[in-house]
Steps between C-alpha positions, in 0.01 A plus 500: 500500500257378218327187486760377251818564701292389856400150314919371429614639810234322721378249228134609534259855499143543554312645230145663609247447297643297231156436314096518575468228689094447450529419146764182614239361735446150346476257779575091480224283718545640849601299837595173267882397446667455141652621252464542079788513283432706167699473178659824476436542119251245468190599792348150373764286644417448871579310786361456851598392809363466828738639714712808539886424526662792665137640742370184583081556461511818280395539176752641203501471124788537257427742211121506552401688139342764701778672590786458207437836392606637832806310476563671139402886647717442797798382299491847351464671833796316691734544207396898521582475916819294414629620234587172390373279180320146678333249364178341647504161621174378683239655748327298761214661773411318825193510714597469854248441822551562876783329660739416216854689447774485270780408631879656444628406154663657184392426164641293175611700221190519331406759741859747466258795511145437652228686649220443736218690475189509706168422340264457778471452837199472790743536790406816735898577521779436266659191453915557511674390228912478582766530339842476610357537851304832400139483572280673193131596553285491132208593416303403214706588205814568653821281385817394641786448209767269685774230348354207540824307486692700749255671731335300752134573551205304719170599658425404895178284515205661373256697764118484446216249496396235314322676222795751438736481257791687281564496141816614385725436140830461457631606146831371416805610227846443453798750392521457108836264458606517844572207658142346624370598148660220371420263784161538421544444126669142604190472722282558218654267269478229744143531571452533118661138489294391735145604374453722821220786450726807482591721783733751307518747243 
């Protein structure tokens, strides 16, 4: 079974070394909690906020500049795997520290096809990352492609001391015109009305 057929039977497939991962390494302020929001066309447009809404005292950043032209390359790479034409919609990395977890959830449609990938980490052993129950061990580099909105994926709380931490991205796309495409186009417009920096393609 290829990784295309294995990914919509199971909704998910781990990809070994996706990318390089030292050339990624682009770290926020370590052991501090927040979060920036970037424009997604517009790198200018910023906002900030103290606190972390889904890890409470990590640090994550919504299409941080640094790494749009991942999202671009790896657009090209999953419609390769998938056969499949998608369209990007956002990307978002998160710094997390010793103790915190992700807890059980599925996604919105913005994230229809996503993938985590591992950046860095200073833990000794790897740190699990599940997905319909399956524990995956990454190293730096490797990926996990999953549907966001139907696969549900979480991380137990985070081994280590206080001065570790992990870095990971999440790069998110949609199925051109299916359904969630055009969820996030209605999403767009809204936050268009609104005067929202822009998450989405």
């Amino acid at each position: 079974m290829n990784l295309k057929e294995f990914y919509f039977k199971n909704n998910y497939a781990v990809v070994r070394n996706l990318t390089n991962p030292l050339p990624l390494r682009n770290l926020p302020q370590l052991y501090v909690e927040g979060h920036e929001d970037y424009d997604y066309k517009d790198s200018i447009q910023i906002q900030f906020t103290d606190q972390e809404h889904q890890v409470k005292g990590s640090y994550s950043r919504t299409n941080h500049p640094f790494y749009k032209g991942l999202h671009e390359e790896t657009h090209k790479v999953l419609e390769n795997i998938l056969e499949t034409k998608l369209t990007p919609t956002y990307y978002f990395d998160r710094v997390y520290y010793s103790g915190q977890e992700l807890a059980p959830h599925t996604d919105w449609h913005g994230c229809e096809v996503s993938v985590t990938l591992q950046i860095k980490t200073t833990l000794r052993s790897a740190w699990d990352f599940y997905v319909e129950g399956t524990p995956i061990k990454m190293k730096d580099g490797d990926a996990v492609i999953y549907n966001g909105t139907l696969a549900k994926h979480w991380r137990k709380p985070m081994e280590g001391n206080s001065k570790d931490y992990h870095h990971q991205i999440f790069l998110h796309y949609v199925i051109h015109n299916s359904p969630s495409y055009f969820t996030v186009l209605k999403k767009k417009q809204q936050m268009i009305e609104k005067g929202y920096p822009l998450p989405y393609f």
